[in-house]
N, CA, C and O of each residue as an XYZ file, in Angstrom:
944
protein
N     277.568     63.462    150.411
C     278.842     63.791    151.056
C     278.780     65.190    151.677
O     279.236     65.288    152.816
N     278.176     66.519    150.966
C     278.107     67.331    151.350
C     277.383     67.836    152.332
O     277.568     68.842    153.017
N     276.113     66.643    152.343
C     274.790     66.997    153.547
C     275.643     66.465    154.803
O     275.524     67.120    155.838
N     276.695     65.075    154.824
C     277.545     64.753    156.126
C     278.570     65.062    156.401
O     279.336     64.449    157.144
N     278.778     66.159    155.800
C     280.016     66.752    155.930
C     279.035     68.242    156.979
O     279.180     68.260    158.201
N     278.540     68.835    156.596
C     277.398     69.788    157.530
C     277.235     69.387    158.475
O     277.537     70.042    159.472
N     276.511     67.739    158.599
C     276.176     67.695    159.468
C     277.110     67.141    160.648
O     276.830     67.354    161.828
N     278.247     66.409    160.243
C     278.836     66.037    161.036
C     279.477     67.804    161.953
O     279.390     67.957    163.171
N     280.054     68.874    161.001
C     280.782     69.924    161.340
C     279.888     70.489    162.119
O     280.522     71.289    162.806
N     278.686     70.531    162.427
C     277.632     71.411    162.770
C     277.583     70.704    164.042
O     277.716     71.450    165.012
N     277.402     69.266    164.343
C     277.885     68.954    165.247
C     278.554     69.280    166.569
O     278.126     69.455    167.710
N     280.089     69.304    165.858
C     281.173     69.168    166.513
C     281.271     70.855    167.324
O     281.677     71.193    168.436
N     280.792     71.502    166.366
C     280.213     73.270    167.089
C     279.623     73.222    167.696
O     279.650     74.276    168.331
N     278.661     72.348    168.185
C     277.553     72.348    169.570
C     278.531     72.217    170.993
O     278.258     72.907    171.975
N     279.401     71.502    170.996
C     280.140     71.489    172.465
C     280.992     72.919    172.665
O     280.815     73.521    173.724
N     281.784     73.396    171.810
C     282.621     74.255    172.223
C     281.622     76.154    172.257
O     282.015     77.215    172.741
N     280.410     75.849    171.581
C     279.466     77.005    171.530
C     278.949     77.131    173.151
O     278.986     78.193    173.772
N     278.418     75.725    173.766
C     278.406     75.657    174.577
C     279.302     75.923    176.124
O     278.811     76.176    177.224
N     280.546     75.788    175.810
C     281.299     75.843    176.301
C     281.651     77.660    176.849
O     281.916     78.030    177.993
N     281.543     78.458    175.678
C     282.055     80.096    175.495
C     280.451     80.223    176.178
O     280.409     81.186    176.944
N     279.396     79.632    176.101
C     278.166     80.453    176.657
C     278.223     79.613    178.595
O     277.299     79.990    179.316
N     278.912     78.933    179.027
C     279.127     78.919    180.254
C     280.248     79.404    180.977
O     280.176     79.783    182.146
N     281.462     79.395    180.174
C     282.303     80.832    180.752
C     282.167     81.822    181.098
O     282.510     82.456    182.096
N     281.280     82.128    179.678
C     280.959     83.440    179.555
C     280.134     83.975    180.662
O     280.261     85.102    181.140
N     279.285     83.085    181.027
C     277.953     83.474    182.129
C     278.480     83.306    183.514
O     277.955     83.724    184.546
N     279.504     82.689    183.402
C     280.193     82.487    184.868
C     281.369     83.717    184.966
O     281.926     83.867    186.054
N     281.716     84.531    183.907
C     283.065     85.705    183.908
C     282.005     86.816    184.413
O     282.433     87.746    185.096
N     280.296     86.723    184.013
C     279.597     87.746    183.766
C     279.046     88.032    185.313
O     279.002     89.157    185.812
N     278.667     86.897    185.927
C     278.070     86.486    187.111
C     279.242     87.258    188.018
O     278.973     88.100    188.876
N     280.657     86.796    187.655
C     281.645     87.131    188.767
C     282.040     88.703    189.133
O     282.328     89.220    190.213
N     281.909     89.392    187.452
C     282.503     90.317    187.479
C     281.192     91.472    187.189
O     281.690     92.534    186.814
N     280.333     91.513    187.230
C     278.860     92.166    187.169
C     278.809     93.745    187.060
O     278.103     94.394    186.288
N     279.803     94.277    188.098
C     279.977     95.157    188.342
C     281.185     96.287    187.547
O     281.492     97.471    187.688
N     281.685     94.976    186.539
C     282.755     95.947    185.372
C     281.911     96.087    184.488
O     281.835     95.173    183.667
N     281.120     97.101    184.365
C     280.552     97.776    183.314
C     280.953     97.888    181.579
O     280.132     97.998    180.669
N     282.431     97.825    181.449
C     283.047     97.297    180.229
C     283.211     95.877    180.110
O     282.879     95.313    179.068
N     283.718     95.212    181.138
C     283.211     93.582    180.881
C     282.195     93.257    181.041
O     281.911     92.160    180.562
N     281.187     93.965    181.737
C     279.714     93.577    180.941
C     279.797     93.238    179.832
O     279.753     92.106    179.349
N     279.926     94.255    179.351
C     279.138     95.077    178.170
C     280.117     93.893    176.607
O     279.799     93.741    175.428
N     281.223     93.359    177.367
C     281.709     92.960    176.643
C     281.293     90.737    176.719
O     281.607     89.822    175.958
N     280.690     90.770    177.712
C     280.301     89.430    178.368
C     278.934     89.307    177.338
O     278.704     88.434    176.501
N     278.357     90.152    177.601
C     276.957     90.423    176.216
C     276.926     90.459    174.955
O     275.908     90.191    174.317
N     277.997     90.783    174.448
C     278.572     90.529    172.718
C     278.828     89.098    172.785
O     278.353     88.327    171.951
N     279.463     88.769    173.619
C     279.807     87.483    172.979
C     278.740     86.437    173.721
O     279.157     85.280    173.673
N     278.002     86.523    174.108
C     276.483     85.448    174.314
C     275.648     86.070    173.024
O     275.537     85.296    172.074
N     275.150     87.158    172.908
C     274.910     87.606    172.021
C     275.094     86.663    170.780
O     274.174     86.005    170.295
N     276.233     86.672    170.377
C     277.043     86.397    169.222
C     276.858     84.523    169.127
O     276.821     83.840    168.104
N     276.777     84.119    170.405
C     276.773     82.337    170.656
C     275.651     82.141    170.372
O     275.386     81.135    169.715
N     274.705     82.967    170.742
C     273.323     82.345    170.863
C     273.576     82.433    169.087
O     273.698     81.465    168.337
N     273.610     83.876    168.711
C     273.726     83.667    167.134
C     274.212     82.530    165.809
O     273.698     82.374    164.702
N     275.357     81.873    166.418
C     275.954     80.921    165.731
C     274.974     79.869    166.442
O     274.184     79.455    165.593
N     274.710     79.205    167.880
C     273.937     78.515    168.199
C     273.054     78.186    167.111
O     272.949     77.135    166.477
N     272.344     79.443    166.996
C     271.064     79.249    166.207
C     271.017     78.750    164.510
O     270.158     78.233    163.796
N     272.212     79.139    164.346
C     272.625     78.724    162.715
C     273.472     77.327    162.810
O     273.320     76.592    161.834
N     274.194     76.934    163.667
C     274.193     75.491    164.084
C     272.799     74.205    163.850
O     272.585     73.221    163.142
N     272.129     74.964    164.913
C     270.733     74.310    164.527
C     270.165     74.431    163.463
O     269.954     73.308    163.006
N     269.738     75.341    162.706
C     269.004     75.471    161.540
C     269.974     74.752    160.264
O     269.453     74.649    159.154
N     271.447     74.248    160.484
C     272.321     73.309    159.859
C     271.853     72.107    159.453
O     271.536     71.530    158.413
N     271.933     71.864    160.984
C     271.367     70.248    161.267
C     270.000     69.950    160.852
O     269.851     68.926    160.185
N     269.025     70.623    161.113
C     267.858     70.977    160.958
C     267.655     70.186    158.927
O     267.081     69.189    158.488
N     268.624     71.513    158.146
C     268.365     71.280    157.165
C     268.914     70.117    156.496
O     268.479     69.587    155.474
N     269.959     69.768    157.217
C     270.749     68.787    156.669
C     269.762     67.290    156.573
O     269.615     66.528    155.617
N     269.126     67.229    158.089
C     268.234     66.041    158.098
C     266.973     65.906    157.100
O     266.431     64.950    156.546
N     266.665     67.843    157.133
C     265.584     67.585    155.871
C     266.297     67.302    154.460
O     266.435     66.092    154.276
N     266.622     67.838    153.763
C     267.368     67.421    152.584
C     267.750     65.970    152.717
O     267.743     65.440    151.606
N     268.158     64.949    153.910
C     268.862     64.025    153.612
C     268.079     62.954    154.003
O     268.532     61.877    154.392
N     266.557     63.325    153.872
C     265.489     62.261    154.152
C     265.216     61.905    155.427
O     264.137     61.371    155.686
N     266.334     62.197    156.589
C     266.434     61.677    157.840
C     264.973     62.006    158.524
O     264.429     63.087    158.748
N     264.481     60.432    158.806
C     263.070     60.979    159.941
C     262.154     60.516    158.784
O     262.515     60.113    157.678
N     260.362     60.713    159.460
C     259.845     60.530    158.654
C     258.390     61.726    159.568
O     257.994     62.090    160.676
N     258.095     61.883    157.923
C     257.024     63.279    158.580
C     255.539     62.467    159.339
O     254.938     61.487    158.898
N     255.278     63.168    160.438
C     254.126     62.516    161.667
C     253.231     63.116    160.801
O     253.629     64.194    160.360
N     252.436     62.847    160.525
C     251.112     63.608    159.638
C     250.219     63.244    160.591
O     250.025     62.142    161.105
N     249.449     64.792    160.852
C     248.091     64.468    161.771
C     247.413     65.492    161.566
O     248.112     66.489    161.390
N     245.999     65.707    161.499
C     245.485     66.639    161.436
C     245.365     67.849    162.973
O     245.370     67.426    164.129
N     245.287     69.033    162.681
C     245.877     70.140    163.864
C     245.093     71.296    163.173
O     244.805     71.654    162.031
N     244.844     71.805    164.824
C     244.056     73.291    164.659
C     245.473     74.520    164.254
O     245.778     75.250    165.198
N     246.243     74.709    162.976
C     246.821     75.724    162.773
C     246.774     76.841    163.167
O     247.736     77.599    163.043
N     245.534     77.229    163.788
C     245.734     78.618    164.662
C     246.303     78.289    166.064
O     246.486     78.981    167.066
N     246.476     77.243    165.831
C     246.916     77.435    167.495
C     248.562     77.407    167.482
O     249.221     77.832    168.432
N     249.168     76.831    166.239
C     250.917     76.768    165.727
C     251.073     78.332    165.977
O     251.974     78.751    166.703
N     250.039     79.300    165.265
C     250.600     80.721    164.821
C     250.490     81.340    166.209
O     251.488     81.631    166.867
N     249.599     81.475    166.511
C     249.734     82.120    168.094
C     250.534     81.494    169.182
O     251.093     81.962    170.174
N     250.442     80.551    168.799
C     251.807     80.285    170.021
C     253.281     80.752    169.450
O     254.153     80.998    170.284
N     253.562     80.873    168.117
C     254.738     81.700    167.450
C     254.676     83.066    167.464
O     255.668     83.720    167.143
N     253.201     83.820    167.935
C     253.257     85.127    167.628
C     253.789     85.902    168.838
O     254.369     86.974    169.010
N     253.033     84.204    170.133
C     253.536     84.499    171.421
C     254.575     84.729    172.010
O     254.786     85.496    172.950
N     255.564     83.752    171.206
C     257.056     83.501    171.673
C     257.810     85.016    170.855
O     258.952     85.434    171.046
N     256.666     85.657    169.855
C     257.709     86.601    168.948
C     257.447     88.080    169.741
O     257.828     89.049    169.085
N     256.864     88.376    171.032
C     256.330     89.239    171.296
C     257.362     90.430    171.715
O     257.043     91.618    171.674
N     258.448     90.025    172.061
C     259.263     90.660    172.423
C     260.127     91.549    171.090
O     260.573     92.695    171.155
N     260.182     90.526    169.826
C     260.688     91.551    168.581
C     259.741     92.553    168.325
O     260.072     93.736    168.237
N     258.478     92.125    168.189
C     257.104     92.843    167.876
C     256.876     94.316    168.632
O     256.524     95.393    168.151
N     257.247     93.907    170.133
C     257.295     95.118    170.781
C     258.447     96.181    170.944
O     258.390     97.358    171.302
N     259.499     95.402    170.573
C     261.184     95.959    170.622
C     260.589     97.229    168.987
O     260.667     98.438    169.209
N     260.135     96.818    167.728
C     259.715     97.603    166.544
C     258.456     97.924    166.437
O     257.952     98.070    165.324
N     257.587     98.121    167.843
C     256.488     98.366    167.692
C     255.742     97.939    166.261
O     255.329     98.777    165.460
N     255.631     96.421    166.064
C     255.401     95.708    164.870
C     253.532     95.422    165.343
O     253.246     95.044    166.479
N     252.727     95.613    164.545
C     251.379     94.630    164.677
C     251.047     93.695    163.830
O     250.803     94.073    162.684
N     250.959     92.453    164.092
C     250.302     91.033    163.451
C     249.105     91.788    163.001
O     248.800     92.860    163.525
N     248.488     91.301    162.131
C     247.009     91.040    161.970
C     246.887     90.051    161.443
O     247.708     89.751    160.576
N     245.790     89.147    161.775
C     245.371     87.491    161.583
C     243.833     88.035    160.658
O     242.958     88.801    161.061
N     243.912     87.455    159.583
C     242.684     87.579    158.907
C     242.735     86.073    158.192
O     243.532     85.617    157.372
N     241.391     85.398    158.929
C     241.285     84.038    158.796
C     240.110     83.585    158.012
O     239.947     82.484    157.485
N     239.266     84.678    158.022
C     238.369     84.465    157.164
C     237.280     83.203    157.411
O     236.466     82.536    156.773
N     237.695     83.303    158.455
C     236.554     81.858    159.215
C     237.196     80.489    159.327
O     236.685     79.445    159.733
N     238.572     80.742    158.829
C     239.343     79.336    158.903
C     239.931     78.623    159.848
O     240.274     77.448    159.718
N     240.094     79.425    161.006
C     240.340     79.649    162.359
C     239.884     78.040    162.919
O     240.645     77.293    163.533
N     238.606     77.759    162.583
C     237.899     76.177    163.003
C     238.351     75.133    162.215
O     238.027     74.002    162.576
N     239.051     75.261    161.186
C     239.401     74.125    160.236
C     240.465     73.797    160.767
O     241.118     74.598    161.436
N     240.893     72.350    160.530
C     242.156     71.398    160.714
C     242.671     71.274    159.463
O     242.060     71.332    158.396
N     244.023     71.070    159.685
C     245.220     71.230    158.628
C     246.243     69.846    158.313
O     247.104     69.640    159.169
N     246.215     69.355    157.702
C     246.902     67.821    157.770
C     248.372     67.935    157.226
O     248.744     68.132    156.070
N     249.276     67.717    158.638
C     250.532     67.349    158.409
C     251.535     67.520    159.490
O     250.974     67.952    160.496
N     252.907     67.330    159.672
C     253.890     67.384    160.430
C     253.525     68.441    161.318
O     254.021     69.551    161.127
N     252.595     68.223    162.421
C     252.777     69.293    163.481
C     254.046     70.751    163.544
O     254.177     71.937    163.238
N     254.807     69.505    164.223
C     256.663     70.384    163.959
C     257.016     70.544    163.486
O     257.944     71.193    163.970
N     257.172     70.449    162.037
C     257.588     71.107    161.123
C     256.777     72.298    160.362
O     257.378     73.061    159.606
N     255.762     72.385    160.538
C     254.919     73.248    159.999
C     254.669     74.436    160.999
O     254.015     75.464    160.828
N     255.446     73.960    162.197
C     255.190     74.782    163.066
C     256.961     75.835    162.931
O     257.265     77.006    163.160
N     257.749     74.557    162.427
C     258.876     75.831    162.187
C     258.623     76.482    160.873
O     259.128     77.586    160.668
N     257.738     75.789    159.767
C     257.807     76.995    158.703
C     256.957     77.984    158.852
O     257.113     78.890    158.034
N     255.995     78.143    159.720
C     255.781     79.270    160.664
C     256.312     80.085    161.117
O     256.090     81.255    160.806
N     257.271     79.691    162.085
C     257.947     80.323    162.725
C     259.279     81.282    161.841
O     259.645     82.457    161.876
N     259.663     80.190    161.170
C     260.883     80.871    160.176
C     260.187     81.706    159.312
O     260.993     82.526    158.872
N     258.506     81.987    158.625
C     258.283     83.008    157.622
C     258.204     84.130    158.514
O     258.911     85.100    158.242
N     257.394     84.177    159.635
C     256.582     85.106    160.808
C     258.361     85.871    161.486
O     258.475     86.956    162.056
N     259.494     84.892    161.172
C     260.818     85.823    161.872
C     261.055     86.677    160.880
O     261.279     87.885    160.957
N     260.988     85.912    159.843
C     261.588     86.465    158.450
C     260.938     87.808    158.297
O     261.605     88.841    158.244
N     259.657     87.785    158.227
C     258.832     89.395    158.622
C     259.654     90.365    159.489
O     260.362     91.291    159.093
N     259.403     89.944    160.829
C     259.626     90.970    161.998
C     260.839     91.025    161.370
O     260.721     92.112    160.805
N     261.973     90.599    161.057
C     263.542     91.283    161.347
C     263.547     92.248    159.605
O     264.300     93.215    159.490
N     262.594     91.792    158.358
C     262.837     92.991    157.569
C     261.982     93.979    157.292
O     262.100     94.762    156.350
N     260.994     93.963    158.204
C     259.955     95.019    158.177
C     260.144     96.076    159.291
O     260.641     95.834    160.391
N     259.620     97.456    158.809
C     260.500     98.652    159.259
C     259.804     98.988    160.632
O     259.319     97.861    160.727
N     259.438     99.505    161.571
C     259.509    100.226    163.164
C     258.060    100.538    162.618
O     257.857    101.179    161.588
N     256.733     99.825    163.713
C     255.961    100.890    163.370
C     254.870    100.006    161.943
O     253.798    100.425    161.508
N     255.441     99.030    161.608
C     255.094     98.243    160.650
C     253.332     97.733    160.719
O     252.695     98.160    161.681
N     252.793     97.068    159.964
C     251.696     96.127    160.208
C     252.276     94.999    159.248
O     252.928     95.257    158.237
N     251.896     93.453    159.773
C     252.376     92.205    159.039
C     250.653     91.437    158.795
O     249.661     91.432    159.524
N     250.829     91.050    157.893
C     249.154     90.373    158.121
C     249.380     88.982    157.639
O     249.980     88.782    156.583
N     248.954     88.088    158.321
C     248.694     87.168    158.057
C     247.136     86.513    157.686
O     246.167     86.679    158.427
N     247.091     85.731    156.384
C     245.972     85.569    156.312
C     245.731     83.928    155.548
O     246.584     83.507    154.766
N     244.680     83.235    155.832
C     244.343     81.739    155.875
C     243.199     81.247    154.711
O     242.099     80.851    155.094
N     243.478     81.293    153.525
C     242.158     81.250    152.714
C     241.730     79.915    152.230
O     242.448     78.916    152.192
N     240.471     79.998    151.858
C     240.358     78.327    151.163
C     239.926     78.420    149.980
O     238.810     78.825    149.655
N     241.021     77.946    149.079
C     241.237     78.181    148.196
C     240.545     77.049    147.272
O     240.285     77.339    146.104
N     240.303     76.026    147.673
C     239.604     74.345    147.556
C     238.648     74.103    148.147
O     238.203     74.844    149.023
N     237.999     72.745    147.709
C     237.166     72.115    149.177
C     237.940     71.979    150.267
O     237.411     72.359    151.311
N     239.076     71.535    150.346
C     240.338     71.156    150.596
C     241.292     71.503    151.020
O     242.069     70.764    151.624
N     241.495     72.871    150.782
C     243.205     73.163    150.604
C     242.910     74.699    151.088
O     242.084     75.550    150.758
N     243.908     74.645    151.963
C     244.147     76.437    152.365
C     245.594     76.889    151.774
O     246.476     76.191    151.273
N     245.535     78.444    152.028
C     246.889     79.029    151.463
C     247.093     79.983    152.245
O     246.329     80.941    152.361
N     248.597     79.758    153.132
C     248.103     80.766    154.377
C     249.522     81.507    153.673
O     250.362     81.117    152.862
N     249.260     83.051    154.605
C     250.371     84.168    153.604
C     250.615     85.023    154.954
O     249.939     85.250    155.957
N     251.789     85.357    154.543
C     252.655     86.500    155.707
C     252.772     87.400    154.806
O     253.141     86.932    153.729
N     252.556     88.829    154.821
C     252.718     89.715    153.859
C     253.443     90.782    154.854
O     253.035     90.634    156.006
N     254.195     91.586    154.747
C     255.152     92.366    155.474
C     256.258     93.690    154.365
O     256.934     93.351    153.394
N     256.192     94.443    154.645
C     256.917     95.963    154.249
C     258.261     95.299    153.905
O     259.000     94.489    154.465
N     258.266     96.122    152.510
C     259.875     95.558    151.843
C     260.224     97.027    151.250
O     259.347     97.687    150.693
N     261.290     97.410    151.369
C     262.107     98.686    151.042
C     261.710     98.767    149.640
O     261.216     99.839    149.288
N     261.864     97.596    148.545
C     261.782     97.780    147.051
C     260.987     96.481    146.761
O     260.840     95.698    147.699
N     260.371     96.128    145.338
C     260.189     95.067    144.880
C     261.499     94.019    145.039
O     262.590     94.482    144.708
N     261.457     92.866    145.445
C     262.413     92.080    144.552
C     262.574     91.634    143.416
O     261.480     91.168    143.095
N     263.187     91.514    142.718
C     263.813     91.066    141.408
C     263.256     89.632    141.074
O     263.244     88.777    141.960
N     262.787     89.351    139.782
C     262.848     88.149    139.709
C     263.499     87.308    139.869
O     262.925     86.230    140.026
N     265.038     87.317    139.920
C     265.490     86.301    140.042
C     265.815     86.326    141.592
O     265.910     85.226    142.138
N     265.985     87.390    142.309
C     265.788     87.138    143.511
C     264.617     86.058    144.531
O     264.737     85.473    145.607
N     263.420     86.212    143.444
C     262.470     85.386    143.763
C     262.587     84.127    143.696
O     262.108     83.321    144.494
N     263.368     83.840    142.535
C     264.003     82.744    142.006
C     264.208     82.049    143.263
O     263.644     81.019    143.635
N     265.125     82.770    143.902
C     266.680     82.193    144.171
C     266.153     82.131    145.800
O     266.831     81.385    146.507
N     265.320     82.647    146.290
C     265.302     83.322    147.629
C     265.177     81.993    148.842
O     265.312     82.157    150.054
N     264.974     81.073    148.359
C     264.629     79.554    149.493
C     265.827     78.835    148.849
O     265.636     77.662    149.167
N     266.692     78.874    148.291
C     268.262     78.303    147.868
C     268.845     78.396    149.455
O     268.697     79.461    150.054
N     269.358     77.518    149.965
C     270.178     77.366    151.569
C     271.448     78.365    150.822
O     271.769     78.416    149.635
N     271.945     79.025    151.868
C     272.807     80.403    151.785
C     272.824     81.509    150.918
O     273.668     82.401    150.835
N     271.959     81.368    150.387
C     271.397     82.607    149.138
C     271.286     83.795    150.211
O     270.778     83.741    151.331
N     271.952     84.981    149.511
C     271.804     85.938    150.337
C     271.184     87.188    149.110
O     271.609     87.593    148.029
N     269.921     87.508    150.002
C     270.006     88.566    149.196
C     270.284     89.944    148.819
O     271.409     90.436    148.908
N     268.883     90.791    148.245
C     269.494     92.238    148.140
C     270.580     92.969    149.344
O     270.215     92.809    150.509
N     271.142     93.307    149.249
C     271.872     94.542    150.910
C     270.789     95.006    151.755
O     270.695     95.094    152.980
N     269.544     95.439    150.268
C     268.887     96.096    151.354
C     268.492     95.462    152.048
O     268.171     96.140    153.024
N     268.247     94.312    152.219
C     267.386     93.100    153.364
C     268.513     92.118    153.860
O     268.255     90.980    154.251
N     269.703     92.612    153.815
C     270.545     92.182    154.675
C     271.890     93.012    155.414
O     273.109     93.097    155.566
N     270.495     93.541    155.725
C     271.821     95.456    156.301
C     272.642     94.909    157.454
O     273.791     95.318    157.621
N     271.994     93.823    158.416
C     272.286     93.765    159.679
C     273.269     92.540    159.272
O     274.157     92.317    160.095
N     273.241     91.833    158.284
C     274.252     90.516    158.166
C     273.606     89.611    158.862
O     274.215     88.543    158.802
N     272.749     89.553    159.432
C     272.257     88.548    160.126
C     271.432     87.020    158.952
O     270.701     86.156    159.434
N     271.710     87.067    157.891
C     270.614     86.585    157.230
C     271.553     85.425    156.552
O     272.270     85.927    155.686
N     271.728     84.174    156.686
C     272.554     83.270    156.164
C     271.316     82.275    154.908
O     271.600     81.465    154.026
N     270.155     82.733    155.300
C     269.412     81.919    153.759
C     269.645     80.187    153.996
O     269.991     79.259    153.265
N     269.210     80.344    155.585
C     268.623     78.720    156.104
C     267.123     78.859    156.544
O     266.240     78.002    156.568
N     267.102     79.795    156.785
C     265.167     79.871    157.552
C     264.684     79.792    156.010
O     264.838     78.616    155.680
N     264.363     80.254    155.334
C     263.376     79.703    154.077
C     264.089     78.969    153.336
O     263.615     78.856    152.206
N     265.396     78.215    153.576
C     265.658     76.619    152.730
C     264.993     75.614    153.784
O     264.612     74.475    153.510
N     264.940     76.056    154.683
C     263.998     75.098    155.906
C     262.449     74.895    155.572
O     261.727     73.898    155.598
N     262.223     76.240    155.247
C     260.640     76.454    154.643
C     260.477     75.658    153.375
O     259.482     74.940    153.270
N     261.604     75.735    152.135
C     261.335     74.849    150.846
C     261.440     73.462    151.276
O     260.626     72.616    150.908
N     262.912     73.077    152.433
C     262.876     71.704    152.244
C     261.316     71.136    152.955
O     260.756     70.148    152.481
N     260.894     71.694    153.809
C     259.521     70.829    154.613
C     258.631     71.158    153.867
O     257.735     70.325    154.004
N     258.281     72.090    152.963
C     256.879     71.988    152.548
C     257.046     70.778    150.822
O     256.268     70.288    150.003
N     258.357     70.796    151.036
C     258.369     69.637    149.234
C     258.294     68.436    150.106
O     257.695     67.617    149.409
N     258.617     67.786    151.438
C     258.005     66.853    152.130
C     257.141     66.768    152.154
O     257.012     65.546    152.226
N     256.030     67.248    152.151
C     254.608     67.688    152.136
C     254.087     67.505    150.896
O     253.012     66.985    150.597
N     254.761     67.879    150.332
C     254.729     67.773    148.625
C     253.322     69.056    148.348
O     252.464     69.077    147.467
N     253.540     69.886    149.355
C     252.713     71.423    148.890
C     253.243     72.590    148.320
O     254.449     72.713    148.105
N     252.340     73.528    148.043
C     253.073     74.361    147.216
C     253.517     75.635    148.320
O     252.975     75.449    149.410
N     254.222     76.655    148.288
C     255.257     77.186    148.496
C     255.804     78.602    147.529
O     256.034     78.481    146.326
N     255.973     80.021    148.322
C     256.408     80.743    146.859
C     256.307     82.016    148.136
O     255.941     82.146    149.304
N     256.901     82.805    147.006
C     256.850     84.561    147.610
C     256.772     85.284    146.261
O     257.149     84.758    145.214
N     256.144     86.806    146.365
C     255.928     87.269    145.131
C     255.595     88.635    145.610
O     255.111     88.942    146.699
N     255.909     89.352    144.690
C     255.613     90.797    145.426
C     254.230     90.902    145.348
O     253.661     90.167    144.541
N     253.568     91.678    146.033
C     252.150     91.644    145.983
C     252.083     93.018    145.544
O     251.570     93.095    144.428
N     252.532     94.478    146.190
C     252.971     95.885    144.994
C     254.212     96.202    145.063
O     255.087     95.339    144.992
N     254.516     97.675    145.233
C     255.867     97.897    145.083
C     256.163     98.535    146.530
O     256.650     99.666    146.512
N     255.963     98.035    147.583
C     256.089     97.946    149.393
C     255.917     96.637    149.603
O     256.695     96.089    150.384
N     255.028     95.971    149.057
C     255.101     94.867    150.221
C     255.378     93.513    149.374
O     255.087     93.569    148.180
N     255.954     92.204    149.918
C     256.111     90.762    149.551
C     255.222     90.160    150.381
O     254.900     90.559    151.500
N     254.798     89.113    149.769
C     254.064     87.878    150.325
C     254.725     86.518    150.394
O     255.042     86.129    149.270
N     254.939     85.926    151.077
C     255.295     84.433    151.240
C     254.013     83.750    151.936
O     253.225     84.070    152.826
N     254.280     82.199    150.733
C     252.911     81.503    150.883
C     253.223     80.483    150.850
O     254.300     80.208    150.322
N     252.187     79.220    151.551
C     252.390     78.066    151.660
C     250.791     77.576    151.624
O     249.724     78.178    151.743
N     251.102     76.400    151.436
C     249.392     75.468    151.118
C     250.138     74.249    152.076
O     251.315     73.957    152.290
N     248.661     73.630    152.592
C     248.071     72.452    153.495
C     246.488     71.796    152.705
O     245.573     72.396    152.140
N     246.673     70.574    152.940
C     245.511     70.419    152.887
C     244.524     69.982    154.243
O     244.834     69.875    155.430
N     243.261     69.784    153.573
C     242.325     69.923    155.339
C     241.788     68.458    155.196
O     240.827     68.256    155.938
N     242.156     67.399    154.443
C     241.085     66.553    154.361
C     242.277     65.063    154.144
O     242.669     64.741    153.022
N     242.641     64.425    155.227
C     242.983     63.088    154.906
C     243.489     61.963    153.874
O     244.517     61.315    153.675
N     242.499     62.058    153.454
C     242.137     60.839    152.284
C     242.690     61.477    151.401
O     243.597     60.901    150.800
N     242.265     63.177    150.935
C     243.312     63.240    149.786
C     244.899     63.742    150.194
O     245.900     63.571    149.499
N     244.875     63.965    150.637
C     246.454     64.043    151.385
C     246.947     63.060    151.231
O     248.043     63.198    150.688
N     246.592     61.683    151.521
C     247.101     60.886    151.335
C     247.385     60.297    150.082
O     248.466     59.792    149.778
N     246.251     60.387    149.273
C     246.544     60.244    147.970
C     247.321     61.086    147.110
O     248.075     60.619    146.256
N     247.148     62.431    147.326
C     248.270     62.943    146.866
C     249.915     62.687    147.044
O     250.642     63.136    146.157
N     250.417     62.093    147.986
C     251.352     61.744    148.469
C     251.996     60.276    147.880
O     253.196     60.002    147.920
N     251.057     59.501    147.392
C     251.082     58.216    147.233
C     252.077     58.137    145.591
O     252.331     57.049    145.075
């Protein structure tokens, strides 16, 4: 009841979101030259695209949690998911003078078995999750190990003001869990990008986690496997 009750409401917000972001671009277009209605035409696209985006990541979760769909499993060169996410992220990266580092450890040639698209948003949602709480000036590393014959464990590690708390760790992929202040100074953080990350990787039926690695930095991690047959059997 509660997953169609989301999803239906999440819905019904897609037309009228739409609606304030073509006014809006047509008040902005007309009047260009009022420097305060600019300025005020930009808060509120700003602000649409914002709810936009938590609209989607609604629906998003609602379908994962509610079984909807069924995961495409195929094997895929994973370096090519991350760089095309590092591509699309270039503009936060350069806005905080942020640097990636990719340490693959030779894994770079291996194939990864599972939901293309979805693995490509829990990518995308750990690699945002970085850039927006890591500080100006930062380094983020990502790195791809093989941990199995089998099985990789790829990790985003990124600058955190303090350790988190255990139970923060706990709690931190719970859909609307919000956490410490300090990692939610800007309010921007509603605790759907890593319930997106728990619900697709328990589709997967892989493992999944964050943990402080010292007392600066967290790691968030996820596992794939590289080999078919047991993928499949594991699944079975």
């Amino acid at each position: 009841m509660r997953r169609e009750f989301i999803a239906n409401v999440s819905h019904d917000f897609k037309t009228p979101l739409t609606l304030i972001r073509a006014y809006t671009e047509a008040m902005l277009e007309q009047h260009e030259s009022d420097a305060e209605l600019k300025e005020s035409c930009e808060i509120i696209l700003k602000e649409d695209d914002r709810m936009t985006s938590l609209v989607t990541q609604l629906l998003q979760l609602s379908k994962l949690e509610g079984g909807v769909g069924q995961l495409e499993m195929t094997l895929f060169p994973i370096d090519e998911a991350i760089h095309e996410i590092l591509h699309n992220s270039k503009i936060l990266q350069q806005a905080k003078n942020i640097t990636i580092a990719l340490e693959t450890n030779g894994s770079e040639d291996h194939l990864v078995y599972g939901d293309y698209a979805k693995i490509q948003q829990v990518l995308h949602n750990l690699i945002e999750n970085a850039l927006k709480y890591s500080p100006e000036n930062d380094i983020i590393t990502i790195t791809s190990v093989n941990i199995a014959p089998s099985k990789y464990r790829f990790s985003i590690v990124n600058t955190t003001s303090h350790p988190l708390s255990d139970e923060a760790l706990a709690d931190i992929f719970i859909s609307f869990h919000r956490l410490d202040k300090a990692r939610t100074a800007d309010g921007k953080n509603f605790g759907l990008g890593l319930a997106i990350v728990k619900a697709v990787m328990e589709l997967h039926h892989q493992a999944y986690g964050a943990y402080n690695k010292d007392d600066t930095h967290i790691c968030f991690y996820f596992e794939l496997d590289a080999d078919t047959e047991e993928s499949d059997s594991d699944q079975d």
